[in-house]
N, C-alpha and C positions, 0 to 999 in steps of 0.2 A: 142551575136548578136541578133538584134529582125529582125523577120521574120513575112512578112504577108503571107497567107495562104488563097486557095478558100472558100467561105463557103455553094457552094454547091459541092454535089459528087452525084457518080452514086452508092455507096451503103453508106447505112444505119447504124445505130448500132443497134446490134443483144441482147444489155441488156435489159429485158425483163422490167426493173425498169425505163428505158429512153424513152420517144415518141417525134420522129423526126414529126417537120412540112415537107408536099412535095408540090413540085412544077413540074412540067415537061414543058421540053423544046422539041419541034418536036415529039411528043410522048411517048419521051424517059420521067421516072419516075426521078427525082433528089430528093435530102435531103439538108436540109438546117442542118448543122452541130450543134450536141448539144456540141459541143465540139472539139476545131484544132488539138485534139490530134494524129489521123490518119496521116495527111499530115505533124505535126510534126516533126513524126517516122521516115516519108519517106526523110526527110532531114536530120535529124539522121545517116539514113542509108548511105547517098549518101555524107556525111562527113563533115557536116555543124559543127560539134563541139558543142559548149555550145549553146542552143537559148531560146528566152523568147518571147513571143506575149500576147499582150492585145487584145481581140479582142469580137466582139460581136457572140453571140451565143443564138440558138431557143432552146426551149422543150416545148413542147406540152403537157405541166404538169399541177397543178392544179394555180389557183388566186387566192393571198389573200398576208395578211401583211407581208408574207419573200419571197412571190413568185412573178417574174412576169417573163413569155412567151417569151420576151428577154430581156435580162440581158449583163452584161459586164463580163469576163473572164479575169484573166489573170496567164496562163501557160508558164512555164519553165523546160528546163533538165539541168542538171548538170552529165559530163560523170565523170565517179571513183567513182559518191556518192551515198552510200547507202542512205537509209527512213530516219535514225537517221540524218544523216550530212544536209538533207536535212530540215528535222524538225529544226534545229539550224540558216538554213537561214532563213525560214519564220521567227521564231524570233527575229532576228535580224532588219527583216524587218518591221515586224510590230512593233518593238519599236524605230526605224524611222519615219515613218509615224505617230506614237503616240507622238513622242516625250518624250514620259516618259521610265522607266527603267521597262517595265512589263515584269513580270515572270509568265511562262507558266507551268502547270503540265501537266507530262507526264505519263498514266500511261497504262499498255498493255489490251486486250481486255477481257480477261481472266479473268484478277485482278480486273475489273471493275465489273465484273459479281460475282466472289467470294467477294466483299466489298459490294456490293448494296445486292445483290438476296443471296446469300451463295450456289450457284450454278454453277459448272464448264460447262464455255459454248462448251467446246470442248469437252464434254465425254459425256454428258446428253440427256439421250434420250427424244423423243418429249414428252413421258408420264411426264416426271419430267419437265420438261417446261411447260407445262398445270398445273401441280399441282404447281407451282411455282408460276406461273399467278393465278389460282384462290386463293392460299393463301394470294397472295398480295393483292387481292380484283379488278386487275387490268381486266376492261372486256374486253372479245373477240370478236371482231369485227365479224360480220356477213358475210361469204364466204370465212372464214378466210378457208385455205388447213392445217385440223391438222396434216397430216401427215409430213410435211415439217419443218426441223429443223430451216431452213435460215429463215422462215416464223416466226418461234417461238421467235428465236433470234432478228431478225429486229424489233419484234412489241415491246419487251421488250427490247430493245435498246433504241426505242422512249417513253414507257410509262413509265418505272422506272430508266434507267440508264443514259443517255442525259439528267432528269430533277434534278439530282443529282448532274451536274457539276457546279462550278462558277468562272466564269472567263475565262482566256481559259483553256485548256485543250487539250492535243494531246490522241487522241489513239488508240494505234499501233499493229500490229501483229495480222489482225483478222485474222478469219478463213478460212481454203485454199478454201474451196465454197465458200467463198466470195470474192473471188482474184480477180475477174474484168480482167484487165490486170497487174496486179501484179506477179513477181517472188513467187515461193516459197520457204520457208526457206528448209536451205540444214540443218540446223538442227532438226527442227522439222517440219516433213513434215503434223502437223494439220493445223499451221499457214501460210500466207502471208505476204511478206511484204508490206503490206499495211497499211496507217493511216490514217485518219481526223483529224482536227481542229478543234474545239466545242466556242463558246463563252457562257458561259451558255450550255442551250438545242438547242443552233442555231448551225447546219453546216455552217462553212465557205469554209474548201477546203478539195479535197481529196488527196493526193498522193501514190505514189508506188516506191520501187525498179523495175522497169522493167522489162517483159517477155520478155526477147530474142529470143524465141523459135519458128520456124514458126508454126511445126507441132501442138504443144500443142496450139498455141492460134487458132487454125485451128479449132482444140476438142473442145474449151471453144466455139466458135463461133456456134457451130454443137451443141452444149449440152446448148447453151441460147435459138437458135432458136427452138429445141424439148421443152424448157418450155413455150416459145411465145405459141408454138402449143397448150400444153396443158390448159394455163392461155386465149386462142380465141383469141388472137391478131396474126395479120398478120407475116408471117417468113419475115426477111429481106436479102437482097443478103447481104454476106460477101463480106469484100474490099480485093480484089484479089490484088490490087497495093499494102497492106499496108504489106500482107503474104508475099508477093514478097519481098518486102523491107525488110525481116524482116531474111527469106532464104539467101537474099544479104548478110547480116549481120551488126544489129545494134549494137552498142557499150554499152558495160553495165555502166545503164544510172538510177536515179535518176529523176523523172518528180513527179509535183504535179499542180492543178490548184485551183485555188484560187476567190471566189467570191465577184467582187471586190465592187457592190452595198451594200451586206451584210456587208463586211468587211467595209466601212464607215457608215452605220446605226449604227455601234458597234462606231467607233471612234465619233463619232458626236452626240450620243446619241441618235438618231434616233427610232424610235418606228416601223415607219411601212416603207418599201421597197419603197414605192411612195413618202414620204418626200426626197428621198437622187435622184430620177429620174427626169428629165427635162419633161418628158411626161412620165407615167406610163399607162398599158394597157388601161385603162379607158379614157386615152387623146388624142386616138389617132384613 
């Protein structure tokens, strides 16, 4: 069923990697949604069943040829399916849309670090990620936090393993600090279920098996907004509606969003984010 959804709220998202544009209505502070995935949930919860929405969405991120400030979205959940069954419909879909018979490789987050780097990213301390980095000759960016393994991991995601993929690419299973809102695995509690979509070195989407949990996504909310604190960005109020909804009890669910300007710059052959936009930041 497709669902439209507010796109402002009275709270924020607390991922310290996301910056919400704001607006305020009568004094009151509002967000302009980097993502329907909150209000989604709440309809999730309150029994809506399978839903999907295309919808427009802010971040307050940087400009340039894969980025622009708003962009088009388009998120779905699917209840009973896990990451994997999920990954099988975006394939389907975009070889739809493509028209052609593309085949995607999938491979976990792990294995992508032990093929590229010969590095286990789940066991590796931040020292062996420094020396990993400087053996690859890959440089460290200035106020980089060395103590931070997600820090180590992310930048070597982007500098040596995302430029390593071609064509798409799914990959899956990262690591449970990097779970977002993703379940984690009941079998191995390093990873998440969580994956991306790669064209190349571009992100297209991200999805997850679903947290169902009010209390834990409560913790992750409380433990984004103490790194907001430490990284000088402002804490943001947690969505009290979405915990609620969530205590109510959502159904284990299957959700990924999908970027839907990127994903036609790939099908169209597009080069830069402004060719495939009617008005791109600059036009407006």
């Amino acid at each position: 069923m497709e669902v439209d959804t507010p796109v402002l709220s009275r709270a924020g998202i607390t991922d310290p990697h996301l910056h919400s544009f704001t607006s305020q209505w009568q004094g009151t502070k509002l967000y302009l949604h980097t993502s329907p995935e909150f209000f989604m949930k709440r309809l999730l919860a309150d029994g809506s069943g399978d839903i999907f929405q295309i919808a427009r969405v802010f971040r307050d991120d940087e400009l340039g040829g894969f980025h622009n400030p708003e962009f088009t979205m388009l998120e779905w959940y699917r209840l009973g399916f896990d990451h994997h069954q999920l990954m099988d419909e975006i394939e389907v879909l975009v070889q739809q849309l493509s028209l052609t018979n593309i085949s995607m490789q999938r491979k976990s987050y792990r294995q992508c670090f032990l093929d590229v780097l010969q590095v286990d990213p789940l066991t590796a301390t931040t020292q062996q990620l420094k020396a990993v980095t400087q053996a690859n000759h890959i440089e460290i960016p200035q106020g980089m936090d060395e103590s931070s393994r997600d820090m180590w991991l992310d930048w070597l995601m982007t500098q040596a393993i995302a430029p390593s993929f071609s064509g798409f690419t799914f990959v899956y299973d990262y690591p449970a600090s990097q779970a977002a809102l993703a379940a984690i695995s009941d079998k191995d509690a390093r990873v998440a279920h969580r994956f991306e979509l790669f064209y190349g070195e571009l992100e297209l989407a991200n999805g997850f098996r679903e947290l169902t949990h009010a209390e834990e996504q409560r913790q992750r909310f409380v433990a984004e907004n103490a790194m907001r604190k430490e990284q000088g960005l402002a804490e943001v109020s947690v969505d009290e509606n979405l915990l609620q909804a969530l205590a109510h009890g959502m159904p284990d669910c299957a959700g990924v969003a999908i970027g839907l300007d990127r994903l036609l710059m790939v099908l169209t052959g597009a080069s830069r984010i402004a060719d495939v936009l009617s008005f791109d930041f600059d036009g407006i």
